[in-house]
C-alpha positions as CSV (number, residue, x, y, z in Angstrom):
1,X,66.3,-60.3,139.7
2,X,68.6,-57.3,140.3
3,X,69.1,-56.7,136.7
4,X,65.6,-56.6,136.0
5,X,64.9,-54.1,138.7
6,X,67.9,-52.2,137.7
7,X,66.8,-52.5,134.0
8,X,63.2,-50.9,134.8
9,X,64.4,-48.2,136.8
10,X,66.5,-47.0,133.7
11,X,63.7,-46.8,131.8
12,X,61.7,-44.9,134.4
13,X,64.2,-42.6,134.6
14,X,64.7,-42.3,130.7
15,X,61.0,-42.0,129.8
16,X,61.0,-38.0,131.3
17,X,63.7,-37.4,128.7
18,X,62.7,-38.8,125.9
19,X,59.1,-36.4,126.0
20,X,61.6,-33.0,126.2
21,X,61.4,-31.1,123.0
22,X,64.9,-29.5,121.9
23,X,65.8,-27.0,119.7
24,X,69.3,-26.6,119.0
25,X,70.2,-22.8,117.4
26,X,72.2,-21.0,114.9
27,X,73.9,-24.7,113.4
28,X,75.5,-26.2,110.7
29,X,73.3,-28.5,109.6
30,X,74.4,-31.8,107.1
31,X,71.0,-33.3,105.6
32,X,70.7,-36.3,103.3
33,X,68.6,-34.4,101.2
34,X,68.5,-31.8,98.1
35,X,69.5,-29.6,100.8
36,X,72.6,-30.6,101.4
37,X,74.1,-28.5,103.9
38,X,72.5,-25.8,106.1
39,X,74.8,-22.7,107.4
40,X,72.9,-21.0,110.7
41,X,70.1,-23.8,110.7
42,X,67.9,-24.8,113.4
43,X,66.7,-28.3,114.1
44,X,63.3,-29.2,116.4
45,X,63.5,-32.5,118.5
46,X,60.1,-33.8,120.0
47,X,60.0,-36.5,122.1
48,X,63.7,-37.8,120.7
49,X,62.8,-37.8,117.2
50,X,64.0,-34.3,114.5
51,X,60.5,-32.9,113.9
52,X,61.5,-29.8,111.9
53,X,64.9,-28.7,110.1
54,X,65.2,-24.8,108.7
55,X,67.6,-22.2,108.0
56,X,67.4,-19.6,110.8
57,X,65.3,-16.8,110.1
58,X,66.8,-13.3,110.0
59,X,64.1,-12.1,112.7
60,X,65.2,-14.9,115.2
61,X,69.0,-14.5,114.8
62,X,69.8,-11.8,116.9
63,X,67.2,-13.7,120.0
64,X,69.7,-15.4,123.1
């Protein structure tokens, strides 16, 4: 019985996480694609799955 409550309160606490979106900035980014690798690439994450993948644009490089 313990691990089962102990099981579902990990989930409770995990489900907030897992509807975040991310964007992580200015990366190297190593597709599987035609693309192959991406120098200064951004990747979008919403709700823990890659929803976009792009080169960074010239306009948003310089934003913190």
């Amino acid at each position: 019985m313990r691990v089962l409550i102990a099981f579902l309160f990990a989930c409770v606490i995990a489900s907030p996480a897992a509807a975040q979106s991310v964007l992580i900035r200015d990366g190297r980014v190593v597709t599987n694609g035609g693309a192959g690798m991406i120098e200064n690439g951004d990747v979008l994450i919403v709700n823990g799955r890659i929803s976009a993948v792009a080169p960074t644009s010239p306009r948003q490089a310089g934003r913190a």
